[in-house]
DSSP file (Angstrom, degrees, kcal/mol; ACC not computed):
  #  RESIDUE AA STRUCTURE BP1 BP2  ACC     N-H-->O    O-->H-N    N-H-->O    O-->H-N    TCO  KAPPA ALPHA  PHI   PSI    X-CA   Y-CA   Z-CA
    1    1 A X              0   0    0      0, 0.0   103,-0.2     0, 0.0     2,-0.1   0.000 360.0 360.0 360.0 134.5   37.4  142.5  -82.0
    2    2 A X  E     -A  103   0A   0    101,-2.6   101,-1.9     2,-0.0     2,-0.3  -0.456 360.0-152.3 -95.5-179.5   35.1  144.9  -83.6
    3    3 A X  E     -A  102   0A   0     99,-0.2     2,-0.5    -2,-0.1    99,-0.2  -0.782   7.3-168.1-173.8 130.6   36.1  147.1  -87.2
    4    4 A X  E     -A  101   0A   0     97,-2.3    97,-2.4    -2,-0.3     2,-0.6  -0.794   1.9-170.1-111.5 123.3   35.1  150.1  -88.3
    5    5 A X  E     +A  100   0A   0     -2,-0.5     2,-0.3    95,-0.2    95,-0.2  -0.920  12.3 164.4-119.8 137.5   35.8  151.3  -91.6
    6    6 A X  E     -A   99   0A   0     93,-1.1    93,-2.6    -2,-0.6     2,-0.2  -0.903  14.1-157.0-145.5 168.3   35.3  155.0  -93.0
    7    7 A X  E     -A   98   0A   0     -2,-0.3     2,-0.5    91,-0.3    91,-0.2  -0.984  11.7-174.1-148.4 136.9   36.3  156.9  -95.8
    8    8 A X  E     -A   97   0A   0     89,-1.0    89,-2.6    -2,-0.2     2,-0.2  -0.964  21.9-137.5-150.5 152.4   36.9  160.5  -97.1
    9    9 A X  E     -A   96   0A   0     -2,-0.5     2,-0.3    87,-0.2    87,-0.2  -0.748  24.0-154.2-113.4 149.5   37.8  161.7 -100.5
   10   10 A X  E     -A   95   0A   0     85,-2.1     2,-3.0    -2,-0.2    85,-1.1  -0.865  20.7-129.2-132.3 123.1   40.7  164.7 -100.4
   11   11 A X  S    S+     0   0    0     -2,-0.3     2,-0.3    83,-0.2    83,-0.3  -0.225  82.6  97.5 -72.9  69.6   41.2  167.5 -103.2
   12   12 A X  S    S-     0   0    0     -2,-3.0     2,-0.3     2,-0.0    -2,-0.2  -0.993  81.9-107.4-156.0 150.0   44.8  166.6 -103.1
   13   13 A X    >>  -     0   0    0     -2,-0.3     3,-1.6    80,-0.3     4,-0.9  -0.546  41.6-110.1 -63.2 124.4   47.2  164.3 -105.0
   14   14 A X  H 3> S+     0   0    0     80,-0.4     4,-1.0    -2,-0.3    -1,-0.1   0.415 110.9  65.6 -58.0   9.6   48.2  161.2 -103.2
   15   15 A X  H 34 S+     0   0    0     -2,-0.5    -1,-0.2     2,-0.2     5,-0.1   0.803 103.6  42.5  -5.5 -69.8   51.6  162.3 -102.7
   16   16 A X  H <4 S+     0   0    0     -3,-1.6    -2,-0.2     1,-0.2    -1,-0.1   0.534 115.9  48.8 -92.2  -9.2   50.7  165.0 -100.7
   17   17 A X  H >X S+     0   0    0     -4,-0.9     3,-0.9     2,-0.1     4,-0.8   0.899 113.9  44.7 -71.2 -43.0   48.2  163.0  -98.7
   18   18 A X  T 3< S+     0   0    0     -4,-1.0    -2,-0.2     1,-0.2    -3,-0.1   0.333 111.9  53.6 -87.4 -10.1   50.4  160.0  -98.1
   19   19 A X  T 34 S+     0   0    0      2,-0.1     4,-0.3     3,-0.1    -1,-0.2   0.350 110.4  56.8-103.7 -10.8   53.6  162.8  -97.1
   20   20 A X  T <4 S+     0   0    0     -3,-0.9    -2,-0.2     2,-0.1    -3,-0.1   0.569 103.2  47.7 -95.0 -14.2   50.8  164.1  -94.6
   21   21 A X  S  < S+     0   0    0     -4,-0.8    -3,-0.1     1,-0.2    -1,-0.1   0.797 107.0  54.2 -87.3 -30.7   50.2  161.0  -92.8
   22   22 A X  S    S+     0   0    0     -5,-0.2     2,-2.6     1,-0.1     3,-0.2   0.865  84.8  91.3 -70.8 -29.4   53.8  160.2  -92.3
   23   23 A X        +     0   0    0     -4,-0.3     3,-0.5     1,-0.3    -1,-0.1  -0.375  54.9 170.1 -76.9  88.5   54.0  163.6  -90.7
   24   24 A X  S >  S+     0   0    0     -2,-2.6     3,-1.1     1,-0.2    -1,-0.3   0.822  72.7  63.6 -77.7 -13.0   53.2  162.2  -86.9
   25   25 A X  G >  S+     0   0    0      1,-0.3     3,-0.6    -3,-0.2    12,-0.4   0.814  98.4  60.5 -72.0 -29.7   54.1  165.5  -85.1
   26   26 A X  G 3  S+     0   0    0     -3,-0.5     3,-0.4     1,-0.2    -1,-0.3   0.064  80.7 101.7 -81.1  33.9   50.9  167.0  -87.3
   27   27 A X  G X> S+     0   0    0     -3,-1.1     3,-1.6     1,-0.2     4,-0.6   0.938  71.0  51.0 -44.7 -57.4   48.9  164.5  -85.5
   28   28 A X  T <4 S+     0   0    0     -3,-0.6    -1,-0.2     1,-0.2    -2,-0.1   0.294  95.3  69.9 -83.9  38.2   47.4  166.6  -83.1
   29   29 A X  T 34 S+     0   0    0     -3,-0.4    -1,-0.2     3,-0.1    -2,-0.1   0.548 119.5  15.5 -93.9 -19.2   46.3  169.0  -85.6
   30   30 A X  T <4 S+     0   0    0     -3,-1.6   105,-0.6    -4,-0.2     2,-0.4   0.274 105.8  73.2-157.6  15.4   43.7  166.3  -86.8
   31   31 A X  S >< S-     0   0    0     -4,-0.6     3,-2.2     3,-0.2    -1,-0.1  -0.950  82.2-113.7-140.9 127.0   43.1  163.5  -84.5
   32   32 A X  T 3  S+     0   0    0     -2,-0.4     3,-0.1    95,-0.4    -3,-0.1  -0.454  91.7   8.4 -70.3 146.8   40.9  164.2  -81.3
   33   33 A X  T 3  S+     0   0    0      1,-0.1    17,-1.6    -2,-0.1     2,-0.6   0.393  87.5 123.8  11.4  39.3   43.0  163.8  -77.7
   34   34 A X  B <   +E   49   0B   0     -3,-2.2    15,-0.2    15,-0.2    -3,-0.2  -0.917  30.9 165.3-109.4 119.2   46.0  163.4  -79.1
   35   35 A X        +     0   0    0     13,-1.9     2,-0.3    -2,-0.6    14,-0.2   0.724  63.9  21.8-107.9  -2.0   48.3  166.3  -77.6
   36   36 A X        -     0   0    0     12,-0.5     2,-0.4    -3,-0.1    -1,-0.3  -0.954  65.9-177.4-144.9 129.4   51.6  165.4  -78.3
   37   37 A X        +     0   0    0    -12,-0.4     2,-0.2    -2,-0.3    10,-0.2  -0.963   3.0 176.2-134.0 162.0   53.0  163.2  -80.9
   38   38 A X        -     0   0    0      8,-0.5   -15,-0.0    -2,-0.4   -13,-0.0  -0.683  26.6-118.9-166.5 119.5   56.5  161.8  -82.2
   39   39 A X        -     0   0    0     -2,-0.2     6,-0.2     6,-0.1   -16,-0.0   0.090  16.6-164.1 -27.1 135.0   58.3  159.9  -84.3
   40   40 A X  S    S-     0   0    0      4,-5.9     5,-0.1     0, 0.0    -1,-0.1   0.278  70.0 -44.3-102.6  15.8   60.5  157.1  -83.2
   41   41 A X  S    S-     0   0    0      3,-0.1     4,-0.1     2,-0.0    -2,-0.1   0.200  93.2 -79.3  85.8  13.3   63.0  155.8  -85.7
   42   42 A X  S    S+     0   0    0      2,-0.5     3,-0.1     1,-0.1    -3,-0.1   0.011 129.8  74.4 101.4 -35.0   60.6  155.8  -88.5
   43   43 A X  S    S+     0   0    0      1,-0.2    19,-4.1     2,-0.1     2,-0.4   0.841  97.2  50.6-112.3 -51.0   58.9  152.1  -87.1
   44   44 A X  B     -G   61   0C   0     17,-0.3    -4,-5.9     1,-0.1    -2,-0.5  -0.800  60.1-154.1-154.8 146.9   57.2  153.7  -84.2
   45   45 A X        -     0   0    0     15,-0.9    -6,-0.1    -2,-0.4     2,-0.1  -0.226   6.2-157.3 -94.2 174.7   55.0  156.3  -82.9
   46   46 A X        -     0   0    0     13,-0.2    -8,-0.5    -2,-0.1    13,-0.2  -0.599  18.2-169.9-149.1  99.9   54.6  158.0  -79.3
   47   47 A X        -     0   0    0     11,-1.8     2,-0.4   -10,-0.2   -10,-0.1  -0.271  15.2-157.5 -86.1 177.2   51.3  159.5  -78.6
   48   48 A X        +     0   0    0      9,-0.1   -13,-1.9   -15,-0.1   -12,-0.5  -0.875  33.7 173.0  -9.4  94.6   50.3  161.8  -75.7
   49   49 A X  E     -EF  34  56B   0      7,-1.5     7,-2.8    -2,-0.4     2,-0.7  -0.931  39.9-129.5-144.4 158.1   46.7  161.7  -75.2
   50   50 A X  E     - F   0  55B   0    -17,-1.6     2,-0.3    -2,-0.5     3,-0.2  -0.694  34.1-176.8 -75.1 111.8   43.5  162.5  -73.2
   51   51 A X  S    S-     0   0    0      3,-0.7    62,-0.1    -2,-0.7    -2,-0.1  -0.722  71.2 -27.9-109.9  84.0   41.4  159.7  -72.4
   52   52 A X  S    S-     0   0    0     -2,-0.3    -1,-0.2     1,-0.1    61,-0.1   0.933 129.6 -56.6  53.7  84.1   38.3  159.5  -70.8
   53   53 A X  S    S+     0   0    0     -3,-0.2     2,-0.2     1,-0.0    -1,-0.1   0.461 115.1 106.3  -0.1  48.1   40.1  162.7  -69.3
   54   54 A X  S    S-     0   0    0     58,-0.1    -3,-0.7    -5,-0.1    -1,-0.0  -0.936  72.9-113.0-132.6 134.9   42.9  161.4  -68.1
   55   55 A X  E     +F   50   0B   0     -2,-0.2    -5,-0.2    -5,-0.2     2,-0.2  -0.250  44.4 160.9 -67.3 138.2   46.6  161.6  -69.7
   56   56 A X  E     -F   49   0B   0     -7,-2.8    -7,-1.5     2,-0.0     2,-0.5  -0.817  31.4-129.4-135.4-166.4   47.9  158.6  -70.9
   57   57 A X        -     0   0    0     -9,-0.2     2,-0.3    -2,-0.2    -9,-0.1  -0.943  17.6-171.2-147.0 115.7   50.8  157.5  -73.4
   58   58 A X        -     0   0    0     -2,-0.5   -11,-1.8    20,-0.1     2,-0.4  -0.646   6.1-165.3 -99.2 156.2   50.5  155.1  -76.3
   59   59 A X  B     -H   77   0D   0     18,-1.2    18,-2.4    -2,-0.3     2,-0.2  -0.947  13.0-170.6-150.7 138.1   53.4  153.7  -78.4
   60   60 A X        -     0   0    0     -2,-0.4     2,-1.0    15,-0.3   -15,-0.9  -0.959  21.0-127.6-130.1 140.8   52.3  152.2  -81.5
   61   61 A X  B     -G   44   0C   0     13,-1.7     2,-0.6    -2,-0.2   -17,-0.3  -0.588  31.0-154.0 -67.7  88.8   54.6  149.9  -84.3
   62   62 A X        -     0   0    0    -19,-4.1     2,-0.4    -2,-1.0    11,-0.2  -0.769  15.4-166.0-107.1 124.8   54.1  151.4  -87.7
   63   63 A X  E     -B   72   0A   0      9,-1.3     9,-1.5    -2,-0.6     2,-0.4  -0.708   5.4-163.0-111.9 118.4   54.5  149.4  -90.9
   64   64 A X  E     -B   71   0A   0     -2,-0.4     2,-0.7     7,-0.2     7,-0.2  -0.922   9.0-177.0-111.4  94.6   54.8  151.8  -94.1
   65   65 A X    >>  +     0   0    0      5,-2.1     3,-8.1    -2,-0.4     4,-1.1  -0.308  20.0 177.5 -97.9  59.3   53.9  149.4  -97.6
   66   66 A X  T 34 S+     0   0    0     -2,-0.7    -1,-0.1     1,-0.3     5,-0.1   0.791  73.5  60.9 -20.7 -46.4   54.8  152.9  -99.8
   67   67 A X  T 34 S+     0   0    0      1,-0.2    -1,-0.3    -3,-0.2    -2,-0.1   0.813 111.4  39.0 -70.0 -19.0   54.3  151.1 -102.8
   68   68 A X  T <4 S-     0   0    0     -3,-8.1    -2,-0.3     2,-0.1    -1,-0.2   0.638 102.5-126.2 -58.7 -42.4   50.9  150.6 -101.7
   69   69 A X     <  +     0   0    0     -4,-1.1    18,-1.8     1,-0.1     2,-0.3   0.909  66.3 132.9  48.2  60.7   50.1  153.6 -100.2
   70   70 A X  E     - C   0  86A   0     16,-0.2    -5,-2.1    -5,-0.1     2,-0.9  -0.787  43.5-164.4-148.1 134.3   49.3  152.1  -97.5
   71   71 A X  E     -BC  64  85A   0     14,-2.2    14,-2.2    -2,-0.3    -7,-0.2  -0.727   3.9-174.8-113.0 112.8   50.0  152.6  -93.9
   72   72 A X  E     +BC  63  84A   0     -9,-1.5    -9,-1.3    -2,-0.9     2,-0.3  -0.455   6.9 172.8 -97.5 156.4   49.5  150.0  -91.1
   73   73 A X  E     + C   0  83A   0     10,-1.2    10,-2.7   -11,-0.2     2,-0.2  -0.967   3.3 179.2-157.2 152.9   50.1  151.0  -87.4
   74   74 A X  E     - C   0  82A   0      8,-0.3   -13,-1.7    -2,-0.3     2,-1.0  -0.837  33.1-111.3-150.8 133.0   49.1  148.3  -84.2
   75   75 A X        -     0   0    0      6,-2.8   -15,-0.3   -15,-0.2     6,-0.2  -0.467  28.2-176.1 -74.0 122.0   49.8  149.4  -80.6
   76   76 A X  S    S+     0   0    0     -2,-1.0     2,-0.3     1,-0.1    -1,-0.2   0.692  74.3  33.7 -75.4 -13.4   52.1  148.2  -78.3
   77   77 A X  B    S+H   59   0D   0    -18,-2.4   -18,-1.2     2,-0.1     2,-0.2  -0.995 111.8  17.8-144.2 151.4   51.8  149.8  -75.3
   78   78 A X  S    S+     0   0    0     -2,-0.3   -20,-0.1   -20,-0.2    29,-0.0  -0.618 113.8   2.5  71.0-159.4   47.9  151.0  -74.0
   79   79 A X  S    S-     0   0    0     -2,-0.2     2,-1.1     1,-0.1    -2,-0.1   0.201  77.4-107.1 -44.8 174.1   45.2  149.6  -75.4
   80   80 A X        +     0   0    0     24,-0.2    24,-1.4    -6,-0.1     2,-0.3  -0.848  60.5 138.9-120.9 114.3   45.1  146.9  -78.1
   81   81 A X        -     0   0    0     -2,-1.1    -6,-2.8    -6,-0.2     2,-0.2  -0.898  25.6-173.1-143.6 153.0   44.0  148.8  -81.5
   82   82 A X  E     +C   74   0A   0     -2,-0.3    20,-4.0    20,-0.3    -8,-0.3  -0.924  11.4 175.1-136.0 143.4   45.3  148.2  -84.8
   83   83 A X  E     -CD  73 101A   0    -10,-2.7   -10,-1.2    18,-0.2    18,-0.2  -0.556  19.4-138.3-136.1-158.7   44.6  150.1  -88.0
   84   84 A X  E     -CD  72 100A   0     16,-0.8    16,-1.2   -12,-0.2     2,-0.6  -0.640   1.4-163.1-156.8 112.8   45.1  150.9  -91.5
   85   85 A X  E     -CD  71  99A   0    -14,-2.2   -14,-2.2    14,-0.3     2,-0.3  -0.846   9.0-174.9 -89.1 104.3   45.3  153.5  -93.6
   86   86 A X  E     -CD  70  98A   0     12,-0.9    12,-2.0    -2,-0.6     2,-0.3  -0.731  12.3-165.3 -97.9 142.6   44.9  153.5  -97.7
   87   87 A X  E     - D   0  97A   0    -18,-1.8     2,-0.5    -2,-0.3    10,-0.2  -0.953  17.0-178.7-120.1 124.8   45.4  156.2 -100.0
   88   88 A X  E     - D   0  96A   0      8,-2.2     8,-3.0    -2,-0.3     2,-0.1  -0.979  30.0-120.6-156.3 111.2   43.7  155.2 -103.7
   89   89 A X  E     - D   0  95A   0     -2,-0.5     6,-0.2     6,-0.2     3,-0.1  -0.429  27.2-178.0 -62.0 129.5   44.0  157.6 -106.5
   90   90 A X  S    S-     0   0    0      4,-2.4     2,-0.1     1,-0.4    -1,-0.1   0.839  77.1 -42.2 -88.7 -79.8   40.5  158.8 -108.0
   91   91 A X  S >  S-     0   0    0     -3,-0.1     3,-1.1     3,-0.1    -1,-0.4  -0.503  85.5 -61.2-141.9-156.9   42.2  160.7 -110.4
   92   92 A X  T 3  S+     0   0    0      1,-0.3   -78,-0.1    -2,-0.1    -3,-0.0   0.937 133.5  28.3 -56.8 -30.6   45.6  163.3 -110.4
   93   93 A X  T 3  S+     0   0    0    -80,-0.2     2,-0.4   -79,-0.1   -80,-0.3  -0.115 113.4  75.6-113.5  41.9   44.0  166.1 -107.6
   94   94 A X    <   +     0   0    0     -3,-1.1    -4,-2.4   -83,-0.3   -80,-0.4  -0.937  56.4 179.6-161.0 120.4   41.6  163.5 -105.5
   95   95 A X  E     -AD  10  89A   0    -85,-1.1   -85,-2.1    -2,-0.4     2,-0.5  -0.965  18.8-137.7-113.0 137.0   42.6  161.3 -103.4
   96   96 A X  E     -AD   9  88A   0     -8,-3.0    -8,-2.2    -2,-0.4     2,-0.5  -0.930   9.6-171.3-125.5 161.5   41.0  158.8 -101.2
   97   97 A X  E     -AD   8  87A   0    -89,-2.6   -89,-1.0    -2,-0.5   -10,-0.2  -0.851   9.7-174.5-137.4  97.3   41.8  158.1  -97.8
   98   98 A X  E     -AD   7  86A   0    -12,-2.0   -12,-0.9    -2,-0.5     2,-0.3  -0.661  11.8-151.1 -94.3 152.0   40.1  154.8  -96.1
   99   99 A X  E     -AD   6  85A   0    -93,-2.6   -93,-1.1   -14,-0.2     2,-0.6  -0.914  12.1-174.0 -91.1 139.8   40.5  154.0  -92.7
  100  100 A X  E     +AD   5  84A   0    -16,-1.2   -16,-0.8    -2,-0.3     2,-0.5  -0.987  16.6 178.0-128.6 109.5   40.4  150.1  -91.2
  101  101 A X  E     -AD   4  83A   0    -97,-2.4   -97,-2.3    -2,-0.6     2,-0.3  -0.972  15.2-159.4-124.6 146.3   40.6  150.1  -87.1
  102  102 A X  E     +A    3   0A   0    -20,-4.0     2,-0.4    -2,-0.5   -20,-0.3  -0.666  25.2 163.9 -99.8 143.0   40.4  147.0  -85.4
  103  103 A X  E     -A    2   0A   0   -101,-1.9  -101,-2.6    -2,-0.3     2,-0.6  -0.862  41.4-125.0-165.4 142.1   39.2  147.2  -81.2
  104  104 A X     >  -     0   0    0    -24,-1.4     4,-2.9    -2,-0.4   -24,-0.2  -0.828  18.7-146.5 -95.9 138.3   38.1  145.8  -78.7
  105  105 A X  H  > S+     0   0    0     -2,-0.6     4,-4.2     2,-0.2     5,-0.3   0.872 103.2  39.2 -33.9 -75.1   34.9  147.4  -77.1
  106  106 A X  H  > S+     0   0    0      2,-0.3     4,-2.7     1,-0.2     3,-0.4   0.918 114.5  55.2 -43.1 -78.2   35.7  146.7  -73.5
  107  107 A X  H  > S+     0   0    0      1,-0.2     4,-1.7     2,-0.2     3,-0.3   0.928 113.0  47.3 -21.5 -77.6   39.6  147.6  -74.0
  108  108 A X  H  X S+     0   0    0     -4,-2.9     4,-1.6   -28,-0.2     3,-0.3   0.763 109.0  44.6 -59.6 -37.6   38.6  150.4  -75.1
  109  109 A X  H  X S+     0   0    0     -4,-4.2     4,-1.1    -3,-0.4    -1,-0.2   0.824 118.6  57.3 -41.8 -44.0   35.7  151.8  -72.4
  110  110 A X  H  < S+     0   0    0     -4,-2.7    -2,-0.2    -3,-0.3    -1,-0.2   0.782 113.0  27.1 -72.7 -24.7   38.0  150.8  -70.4
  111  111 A X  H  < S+     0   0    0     -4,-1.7    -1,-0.2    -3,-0.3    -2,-0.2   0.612 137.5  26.9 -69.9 -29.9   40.7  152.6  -71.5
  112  112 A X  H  < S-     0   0    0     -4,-1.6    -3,-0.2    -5,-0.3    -2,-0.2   0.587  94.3-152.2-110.1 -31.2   38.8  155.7  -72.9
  113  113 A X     <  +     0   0    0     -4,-1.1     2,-0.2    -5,-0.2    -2,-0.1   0.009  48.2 115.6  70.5-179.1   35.7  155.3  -70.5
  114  114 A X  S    S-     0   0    0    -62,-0.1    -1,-0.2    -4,-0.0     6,-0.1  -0.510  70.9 -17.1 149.5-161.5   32.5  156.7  -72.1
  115  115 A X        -     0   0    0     -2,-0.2     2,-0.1     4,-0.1     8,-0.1  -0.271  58.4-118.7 -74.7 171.5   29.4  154.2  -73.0
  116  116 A X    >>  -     0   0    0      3,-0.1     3,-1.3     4,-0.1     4,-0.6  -0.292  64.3 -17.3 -98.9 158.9   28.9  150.3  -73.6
  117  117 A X  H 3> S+     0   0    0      1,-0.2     4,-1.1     2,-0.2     3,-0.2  -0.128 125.1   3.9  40.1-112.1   27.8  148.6  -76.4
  118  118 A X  H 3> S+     0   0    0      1,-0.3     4,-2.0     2,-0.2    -1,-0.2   0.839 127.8  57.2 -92.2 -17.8   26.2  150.0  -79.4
  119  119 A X  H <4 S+     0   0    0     -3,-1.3     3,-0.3     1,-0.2    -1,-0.3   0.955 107.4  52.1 -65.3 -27.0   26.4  153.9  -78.0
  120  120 A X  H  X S+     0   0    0     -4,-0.6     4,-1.5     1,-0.3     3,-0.3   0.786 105.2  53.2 -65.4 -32.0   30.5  153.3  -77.8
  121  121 A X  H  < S+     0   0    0     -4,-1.1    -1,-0.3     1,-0.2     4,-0.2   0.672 112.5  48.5 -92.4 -16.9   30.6  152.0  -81.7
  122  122 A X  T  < S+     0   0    0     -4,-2.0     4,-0.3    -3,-0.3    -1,-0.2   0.344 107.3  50.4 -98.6  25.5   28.8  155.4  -82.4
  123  123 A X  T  > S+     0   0    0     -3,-0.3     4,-1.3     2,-0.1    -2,-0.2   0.762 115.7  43.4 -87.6 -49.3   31.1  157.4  -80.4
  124  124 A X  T  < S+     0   0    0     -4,-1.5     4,-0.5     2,-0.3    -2,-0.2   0.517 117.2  47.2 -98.0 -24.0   34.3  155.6  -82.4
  125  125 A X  T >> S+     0   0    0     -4,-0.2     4,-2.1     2,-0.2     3,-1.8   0.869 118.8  39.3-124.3 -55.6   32.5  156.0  -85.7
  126  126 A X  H 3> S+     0   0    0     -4,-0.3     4,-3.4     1,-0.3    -2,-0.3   0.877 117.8  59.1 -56.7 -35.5   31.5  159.8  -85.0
  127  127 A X  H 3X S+     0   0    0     -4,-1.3     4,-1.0     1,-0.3   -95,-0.4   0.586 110.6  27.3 -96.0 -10.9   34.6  159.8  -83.7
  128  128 A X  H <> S+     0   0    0     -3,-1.8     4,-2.4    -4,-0.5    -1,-0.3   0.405 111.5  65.8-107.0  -6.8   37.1  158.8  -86.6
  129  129 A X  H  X S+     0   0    0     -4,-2.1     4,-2.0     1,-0.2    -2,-0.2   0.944 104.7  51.3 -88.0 -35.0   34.7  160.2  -89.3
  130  130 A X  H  X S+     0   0    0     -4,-3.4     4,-3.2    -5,-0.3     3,-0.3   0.947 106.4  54.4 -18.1 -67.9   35.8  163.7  -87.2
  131  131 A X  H  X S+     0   0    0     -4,-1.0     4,-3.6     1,-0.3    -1,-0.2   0.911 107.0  50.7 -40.9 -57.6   39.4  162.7  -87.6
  132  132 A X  H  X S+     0   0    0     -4,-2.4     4,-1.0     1,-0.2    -1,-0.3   0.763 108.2  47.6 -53.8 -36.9   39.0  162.4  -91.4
  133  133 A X  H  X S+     0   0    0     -4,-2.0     4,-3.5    -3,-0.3     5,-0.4   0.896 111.7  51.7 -62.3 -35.2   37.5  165.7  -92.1
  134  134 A X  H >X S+     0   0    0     -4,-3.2     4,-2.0     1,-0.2     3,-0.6   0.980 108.1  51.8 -57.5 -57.9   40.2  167.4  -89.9
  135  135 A X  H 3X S+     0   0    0     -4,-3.6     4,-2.4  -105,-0.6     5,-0.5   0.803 109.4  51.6 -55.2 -24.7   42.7  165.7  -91.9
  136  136 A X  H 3<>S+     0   0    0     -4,-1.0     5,-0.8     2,-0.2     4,-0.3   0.879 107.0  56.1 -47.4 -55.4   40.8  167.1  -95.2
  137  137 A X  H <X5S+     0   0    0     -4,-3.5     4,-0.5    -3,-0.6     5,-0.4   0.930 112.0  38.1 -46.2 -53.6   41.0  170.3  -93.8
  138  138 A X  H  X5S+     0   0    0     -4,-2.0     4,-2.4    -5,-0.4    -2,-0.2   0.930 118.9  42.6 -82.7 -44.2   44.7  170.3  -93.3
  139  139 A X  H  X5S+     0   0    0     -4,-2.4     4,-0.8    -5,-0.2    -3,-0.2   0.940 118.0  45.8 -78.7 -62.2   45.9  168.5  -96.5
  140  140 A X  H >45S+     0   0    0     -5,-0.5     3,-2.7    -4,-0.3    -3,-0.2   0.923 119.3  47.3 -44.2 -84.5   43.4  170.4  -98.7
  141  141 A X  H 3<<S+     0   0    0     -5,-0.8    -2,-0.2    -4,-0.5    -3,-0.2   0.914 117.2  40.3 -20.6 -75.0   44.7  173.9  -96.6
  142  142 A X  H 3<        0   0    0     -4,-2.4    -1,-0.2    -5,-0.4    -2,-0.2   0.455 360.0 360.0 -81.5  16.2   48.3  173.3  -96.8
  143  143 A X    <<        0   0    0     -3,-2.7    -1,-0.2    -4,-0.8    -2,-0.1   0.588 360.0 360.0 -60.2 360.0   48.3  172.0 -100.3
């Protein structure tokens, strides 16, 4: 398993970062090929996405430790990724918002298709420090 960790700091209280993350239907507002998303009972996701341009459908098991602020998610159906998200007050209007995802290379080319080895871990890297800004964009915006 490989793991990639990034970070971005948020003009926003963690409140309202940590009430934006829960919100999985604004997924595809801020994570790239995801075109539909939806809560399942609170525990679980349903994703719609484009992958190595083709549709496919993920459902992932999501673990909320609130007191934490932190939100852990692994998929059950697609590929096998697991992640994390932490929310860690700088001070009352800054937040930061780290990401942890765990993958495997192969699982994943194979699922997503695009290049092998070291070009694929800077596709995934480009690909999640994207995500983060978008989600900056939107939490900062709709503040």
């Amino acid at each position: 398993m490989s793991t990639l960790e990034e970070q971005i700091d948020v003009a926003v209280p963690i409140a309202v970062a940590w009430e934006h993350l829960h919100q999985v239907e604004t997924y595809p507002r801020f994570v790239e090929g995801v075109r539909e998303a939806r809560s399942e009972d609170g525990h679980r996701a349903r994703l719609d996405v484009d992958a190595g341009g083709r549709a496919q459908e993920f459902e992932a098991e999501i673990t909320d430790r609130g007191k934490e602020h932190m939100l852990e998610w692994q998929t059950t159906s697609g590929p096998d990724l697991a992640g994390t998200f932490s929310l860690l007050p700088i001070d009352r209007e800054h937040t930061r918002v780290q990401a942890r995802i765990e993958y495997d290379p192969g699982t994943v080319k194979e699922a997503f298709g695009g290049p092998k080895g070291f070009a694929q871990a800077t596709a995934i890297e480009r690909l999640v420090r994207d995500d983060l800004e978008h989600f900056k964009e939107l939490v900062e915006q709709e503040r």
